[in-house]
C-alpha positions in Angstrom: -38.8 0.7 26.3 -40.1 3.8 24.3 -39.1 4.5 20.6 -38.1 7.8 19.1 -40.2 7.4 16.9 -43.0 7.0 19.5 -41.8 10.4 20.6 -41.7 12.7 17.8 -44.3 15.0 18.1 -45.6 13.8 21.4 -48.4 16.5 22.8 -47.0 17.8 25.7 -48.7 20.2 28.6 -47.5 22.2 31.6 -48.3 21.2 35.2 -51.3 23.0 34.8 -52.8 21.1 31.8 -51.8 23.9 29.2 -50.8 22.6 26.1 -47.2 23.5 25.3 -46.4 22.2 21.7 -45.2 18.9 20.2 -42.1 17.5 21.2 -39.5 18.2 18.0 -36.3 16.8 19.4 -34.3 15.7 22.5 -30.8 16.7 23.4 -27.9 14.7 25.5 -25.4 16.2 27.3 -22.2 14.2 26.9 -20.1 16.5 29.4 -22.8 15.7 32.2 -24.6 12.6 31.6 -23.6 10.9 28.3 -27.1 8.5 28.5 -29.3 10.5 29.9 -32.1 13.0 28.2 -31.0 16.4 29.7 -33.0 18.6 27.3 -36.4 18.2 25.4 -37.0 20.6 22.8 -40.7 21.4 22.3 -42.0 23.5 19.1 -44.9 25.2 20.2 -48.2 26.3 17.7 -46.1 29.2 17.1 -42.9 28.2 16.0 -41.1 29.3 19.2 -38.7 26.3 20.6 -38.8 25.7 24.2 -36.3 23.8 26.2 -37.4 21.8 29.0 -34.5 20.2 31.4 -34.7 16.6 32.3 -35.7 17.9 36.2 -38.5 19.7 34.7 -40.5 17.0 33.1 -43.2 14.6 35.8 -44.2 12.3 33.3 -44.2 10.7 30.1 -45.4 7.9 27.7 -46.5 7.4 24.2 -49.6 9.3 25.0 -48.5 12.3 25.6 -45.5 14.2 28.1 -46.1 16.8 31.1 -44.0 18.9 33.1 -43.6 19.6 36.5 -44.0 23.2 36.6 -45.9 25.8 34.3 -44.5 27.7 30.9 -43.6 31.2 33.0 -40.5 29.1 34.2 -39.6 27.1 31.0 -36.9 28.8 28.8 -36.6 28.9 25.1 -34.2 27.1 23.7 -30.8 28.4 22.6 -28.4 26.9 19.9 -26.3 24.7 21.9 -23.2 23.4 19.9 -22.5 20.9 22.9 -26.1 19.4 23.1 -26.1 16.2 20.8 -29.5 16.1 19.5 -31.0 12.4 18.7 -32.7 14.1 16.1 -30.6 16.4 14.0 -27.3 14.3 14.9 -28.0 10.9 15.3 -31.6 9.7 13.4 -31.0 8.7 9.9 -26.8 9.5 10.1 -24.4 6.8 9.1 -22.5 5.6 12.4 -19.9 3.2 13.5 -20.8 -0.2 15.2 -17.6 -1.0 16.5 -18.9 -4.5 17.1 -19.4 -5.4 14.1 -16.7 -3.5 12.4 -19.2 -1.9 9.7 -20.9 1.4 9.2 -24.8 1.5 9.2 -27.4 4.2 9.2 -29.7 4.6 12.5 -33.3 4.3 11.8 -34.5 4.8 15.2 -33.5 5.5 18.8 -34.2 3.1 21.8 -35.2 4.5 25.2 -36.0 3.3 28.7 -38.2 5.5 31.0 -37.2 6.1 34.8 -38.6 7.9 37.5 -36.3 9.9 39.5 -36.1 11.8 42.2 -39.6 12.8 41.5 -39.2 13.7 38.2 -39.0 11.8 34.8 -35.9 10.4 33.0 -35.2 9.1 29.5 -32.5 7.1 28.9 -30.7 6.2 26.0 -30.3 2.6 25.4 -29.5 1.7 21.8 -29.9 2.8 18.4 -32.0 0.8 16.1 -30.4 -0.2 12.5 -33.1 -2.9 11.7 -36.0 -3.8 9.5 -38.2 -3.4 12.2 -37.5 0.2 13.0 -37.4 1.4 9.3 -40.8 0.1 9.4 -41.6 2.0 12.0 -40.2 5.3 10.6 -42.5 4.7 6.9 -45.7 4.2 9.0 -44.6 7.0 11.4 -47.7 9.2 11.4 -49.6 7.2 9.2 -50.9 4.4 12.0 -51.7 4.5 16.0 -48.6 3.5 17.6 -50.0 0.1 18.6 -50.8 -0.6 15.9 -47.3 -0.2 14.4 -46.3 -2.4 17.6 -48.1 -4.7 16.4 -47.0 -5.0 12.4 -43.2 -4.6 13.6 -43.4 -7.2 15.9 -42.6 -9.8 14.5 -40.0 -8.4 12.1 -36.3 -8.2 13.0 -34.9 -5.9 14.7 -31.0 -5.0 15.4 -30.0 -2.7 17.6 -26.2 -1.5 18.6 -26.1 -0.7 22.5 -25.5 3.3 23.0 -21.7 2.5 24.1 -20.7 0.9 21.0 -21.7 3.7 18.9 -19.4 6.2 17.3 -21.0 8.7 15.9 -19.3 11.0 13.4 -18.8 14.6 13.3 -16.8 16.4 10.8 -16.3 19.7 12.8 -13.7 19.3 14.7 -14.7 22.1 17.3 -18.3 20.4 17.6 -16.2 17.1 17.9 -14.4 18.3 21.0 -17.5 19.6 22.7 -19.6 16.6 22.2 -16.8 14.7 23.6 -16.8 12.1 20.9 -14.1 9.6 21.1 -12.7 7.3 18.6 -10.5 5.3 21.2 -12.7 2.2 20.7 -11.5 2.4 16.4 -7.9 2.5 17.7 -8.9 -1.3 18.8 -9.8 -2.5 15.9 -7.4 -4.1 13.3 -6.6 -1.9 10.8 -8.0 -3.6 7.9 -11.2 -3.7 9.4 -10.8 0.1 10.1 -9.7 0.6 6.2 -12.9 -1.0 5.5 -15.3 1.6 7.0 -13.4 4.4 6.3 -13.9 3.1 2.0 -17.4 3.1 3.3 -17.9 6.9 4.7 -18.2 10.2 2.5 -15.2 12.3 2.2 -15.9 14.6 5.3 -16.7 11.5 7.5 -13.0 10.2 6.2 -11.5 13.3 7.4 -13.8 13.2 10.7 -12.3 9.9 11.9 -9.2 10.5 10.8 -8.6 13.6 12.5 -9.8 12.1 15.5 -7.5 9.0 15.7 -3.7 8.9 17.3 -1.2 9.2 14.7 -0.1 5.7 14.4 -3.6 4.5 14.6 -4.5 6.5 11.6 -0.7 5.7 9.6 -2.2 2.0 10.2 -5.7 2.0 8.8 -4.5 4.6 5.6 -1.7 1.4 4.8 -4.8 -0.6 4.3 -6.5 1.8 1.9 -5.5 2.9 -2.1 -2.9 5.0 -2.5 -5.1 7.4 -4.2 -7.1 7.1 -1.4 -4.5 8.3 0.9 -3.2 10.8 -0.7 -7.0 12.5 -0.6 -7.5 12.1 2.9 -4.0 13.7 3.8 -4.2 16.3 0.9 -7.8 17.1 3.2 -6.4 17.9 6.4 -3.7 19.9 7.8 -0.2 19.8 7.0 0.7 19.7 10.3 -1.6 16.7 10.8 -0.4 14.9 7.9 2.9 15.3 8.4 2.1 13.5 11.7 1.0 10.7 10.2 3.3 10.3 7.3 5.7 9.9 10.1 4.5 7.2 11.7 4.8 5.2 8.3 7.6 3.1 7.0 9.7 5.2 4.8 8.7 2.9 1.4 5.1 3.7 1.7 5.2 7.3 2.8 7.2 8.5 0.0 4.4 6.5 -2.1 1.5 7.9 -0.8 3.8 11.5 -0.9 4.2 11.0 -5.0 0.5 11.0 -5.0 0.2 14.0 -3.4 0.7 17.6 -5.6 4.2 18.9 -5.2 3.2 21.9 -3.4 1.6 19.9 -0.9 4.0 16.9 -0.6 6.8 19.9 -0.1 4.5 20.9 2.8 4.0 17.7 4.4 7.9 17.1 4.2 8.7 20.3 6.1 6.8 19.1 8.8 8.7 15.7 9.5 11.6 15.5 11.6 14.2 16.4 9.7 16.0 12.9 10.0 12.5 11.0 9.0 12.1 13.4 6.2 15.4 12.8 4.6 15.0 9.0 4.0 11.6 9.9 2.9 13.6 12.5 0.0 16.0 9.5 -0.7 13.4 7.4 -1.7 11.3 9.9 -3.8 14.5 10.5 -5.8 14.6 6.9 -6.9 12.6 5.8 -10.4 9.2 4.8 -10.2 8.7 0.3 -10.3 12.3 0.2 -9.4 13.7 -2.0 -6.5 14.7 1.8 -5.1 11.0 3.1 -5.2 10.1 -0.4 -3.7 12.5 -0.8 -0.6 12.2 1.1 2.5 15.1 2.4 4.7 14.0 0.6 7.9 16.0 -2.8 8.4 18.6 -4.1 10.5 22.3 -4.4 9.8 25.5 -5.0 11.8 29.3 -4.8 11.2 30.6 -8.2 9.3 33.0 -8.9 12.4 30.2 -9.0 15.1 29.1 -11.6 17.0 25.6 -13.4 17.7 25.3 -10.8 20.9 25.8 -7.9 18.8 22.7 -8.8 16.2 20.3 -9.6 19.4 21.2 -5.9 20.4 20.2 -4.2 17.4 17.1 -6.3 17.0 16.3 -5.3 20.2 16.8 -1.5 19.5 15.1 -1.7 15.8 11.9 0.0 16.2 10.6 -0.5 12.3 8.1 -3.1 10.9 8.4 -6.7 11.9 8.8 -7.5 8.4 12.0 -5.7 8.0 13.5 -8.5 11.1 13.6 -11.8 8.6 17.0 -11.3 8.1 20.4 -8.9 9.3 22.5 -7.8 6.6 26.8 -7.8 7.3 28.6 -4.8 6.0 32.1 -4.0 6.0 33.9 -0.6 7.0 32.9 0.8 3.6 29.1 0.0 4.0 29.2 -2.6 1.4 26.7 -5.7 1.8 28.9 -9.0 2.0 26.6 -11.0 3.9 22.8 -11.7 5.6 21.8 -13.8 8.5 18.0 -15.4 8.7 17.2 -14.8 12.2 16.3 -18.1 12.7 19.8 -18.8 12.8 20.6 -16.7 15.6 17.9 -18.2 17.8 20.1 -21.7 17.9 23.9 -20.2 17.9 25.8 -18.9 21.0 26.4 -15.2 22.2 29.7 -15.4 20.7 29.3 -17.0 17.6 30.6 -15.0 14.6 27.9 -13.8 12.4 30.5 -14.0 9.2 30.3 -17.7 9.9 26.1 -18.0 9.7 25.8 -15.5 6.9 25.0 -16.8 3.5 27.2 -16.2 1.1 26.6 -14.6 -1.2 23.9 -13.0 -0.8 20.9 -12.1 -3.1 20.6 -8.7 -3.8 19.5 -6.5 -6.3 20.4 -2.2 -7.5 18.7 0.2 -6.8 17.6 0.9 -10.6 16.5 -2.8 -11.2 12.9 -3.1 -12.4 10.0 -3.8 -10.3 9.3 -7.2 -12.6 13.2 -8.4 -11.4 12.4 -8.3 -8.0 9.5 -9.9 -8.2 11.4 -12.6 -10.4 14.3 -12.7 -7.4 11.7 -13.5 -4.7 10.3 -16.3 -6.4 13.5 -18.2 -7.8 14.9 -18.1 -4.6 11.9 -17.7 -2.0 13.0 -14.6 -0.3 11.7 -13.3 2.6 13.1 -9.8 2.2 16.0 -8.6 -0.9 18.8 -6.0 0.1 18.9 -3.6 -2.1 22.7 -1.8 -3.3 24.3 0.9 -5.6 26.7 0.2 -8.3 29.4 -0.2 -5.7 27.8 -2.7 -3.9 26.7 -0.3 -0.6 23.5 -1.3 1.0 20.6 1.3 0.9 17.6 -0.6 1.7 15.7 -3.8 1.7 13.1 -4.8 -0.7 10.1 -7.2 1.9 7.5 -9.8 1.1 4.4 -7.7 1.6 5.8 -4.7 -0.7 6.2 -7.8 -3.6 3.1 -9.3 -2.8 1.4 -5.9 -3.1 2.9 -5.2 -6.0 1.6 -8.5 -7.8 -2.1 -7.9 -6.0 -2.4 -4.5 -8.0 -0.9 -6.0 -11.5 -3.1 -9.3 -11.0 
């Protein structure tokens, strides 16, 4: 194994002994060979960059790197937007180890060297976030390099394996030539995701955000401060924003949307579906720390004359949180609330059993313009899972769940 750090500024000499220039940085090619060396950039005494491909180089070691053929037939380098360089894009950058659901900085880059074909490889193992390699980048220069061996021996060392890196890239052009992914994010849960994203600069934010799937991204942003979310999607698009705003529960998109300026929020609502975008305006309408601003639109409700079979359908239709599943609400022909049904109930009953007749009656509910602090009250005298929320006539508009309560007592505690 070979360090970067060994590598910088490695002497390095055509096939015919001529010295070249010191080795200044090494490029990957992600679309070809997304471990493999494909470029080594060489600065030469005067200033000029070379660019020697991986089939040109014979050998190499901490001593010093040669090439198979002479300088006549070594090119100079030209920018390359879709060459990753360990150097300019990867030493000293903050990255995401996906393992350990955290975002650390890379001190140094971990090689192997393998002879191919009758020329030289380098390939990328790992990056190096430990003591040991930040060692080895103070004494870079300063000490033989067996010497720092030696002193960072036997301090620890960390290192992240090349495939569990994601590395971040806030151009979204550069992003889609380096092939960088964020699939492996869209695994994690999104509280850990929430987490790193607190942890990265504004740009990075908008990086991995932009580079997640919709709902992937509506997930992690649930996790983070409203005032957090409303930066992020006041930074990108729209389009993009409006994209994700979907893919969140009514309650909290028109929250994060009050955050937002007016200008913008009108923006981000032209974009929804329509249908999406008018529960959205319902709820914005509604006073702030009222049970209307609380409750979301999402829930499931069934005529008061159905039967057991009836409910299991519309569960089975309901795409909204599971949250929002605790318990069925019964309205009549006029859309008034006269009853709700804790699922469990349904789970013991027959098909045909009459909903009316496993309601409870009558239920809790509370208005619309009821204060946040009544709700909160309601949940804990009578240990509600969710709260139905009506008008003055007694029509249901929405329900009020455990999570948005238990939020709401998390930010006043």
């Amino acid at each position: 194994m070979i360090y970067f750090t060994e590598l910088d500024h490695l002497p390095v000499y055509d096939v015919r002994g001529e010295y070249l220039g010191r080795l200044d940085d090494l490029g990957v090619d992600p679309s070809r060979n997304h471990l493999r060396v494909a470029s080594y950039l060489v600065k030469t005494p005067k200033n000029r960059m070379l660019c020697i491909t991986h089939e040109q180089m014979q050998s190499l070691s901490v001593r010093a790197a040669q090439t198979k053929v002479p300088l006549d037939e070594i090119r100079c380098y030209a920018p390359d937007e879709s060459l990753l360089r360990v150097k300019k894009d990867v030493l000293d950058q903050q990255i995401i180890d996906v393992n350990n659901r955290k975002v650390v900085r890379v001190n140094d880059v971990d090689f192997t060297i393998q002879p191919t074909n009758g020329h030289t490889e380098l390939r990328i193992l790992a990056v190096n976030v430990g003591l040991a390699a930040a060692v080895r980048r103070l004494l870079q220069g300063m000490a033989a390099k067996h010497t720092v061996r030696l002193l960072t021996g036997p301090l620890p060392t960390r290192t992240i394996p090349w495939e569990f890196v994601n590395l971040i890239e806030s151009d979204p052009a550069r992003r889609v030539k380096l092939r960088l992914s964020y699939d492996r994010l869209a695994q994690l849960h999104p509280a850990d995701l929430a987490d790193i994203l607190e942890e990265l600069s504004r740009d990075e934010q908008k990086a991995v955000i932009e580079g997640l799937d919709h709902e992937t991204a509506a997930q992690a942003l649930k996790e983070i401060p409203t005032r957090m979310q409303a930066d992020l999607l006041e930074s990108i698009s729209p389009e993009q924003a409006a994209d994700i705003v979907e893919e969140m529960p009514p309650d909290e998109a028109a929250d994060v949307l009050q955050q937002l300026p007016p200008e913008t929020s009108a923006e981000v609502l032209s974009d929804m579906e329509k249908d999406e975008a008018e529960e959205v305006r319902e709820l914005l309408g509604f006073e702030e720390n009222t049970a209307g601003a609380m409750m979301t639109t999402e829930y499931v409700m069934v005529h008061e004359s159905a039967a057991v079979e009836g409910a299991l359908e519309a569960l089975r239709n309901f795409e909204g949180p599971i949250e929002s599943v605790q318990v069925i609400y019964l309205i009549n022909s006029e859309a008034v609330l006269t009853g709700a049904v804790p699922v469990a109930r349904i789970a013991l009953a027959a098909a045909s059993t009459p909903m009316r007749e496993l309601s409870v009656d009558p239920p809790i509910s509370a208005q619309a313009h009821a204060d946040a602090r009544a709700v909160v009250d309601l949940f804990h005298k009578y240990n509600l899972l969710s709260l139905p929320v009506t008008d003055e006539k007694g029509h249901l508009l929405g329900v009020v769940t455990a999570d948005d309560v238990l939020e709401l007592v998390i930010k006043r505690d």
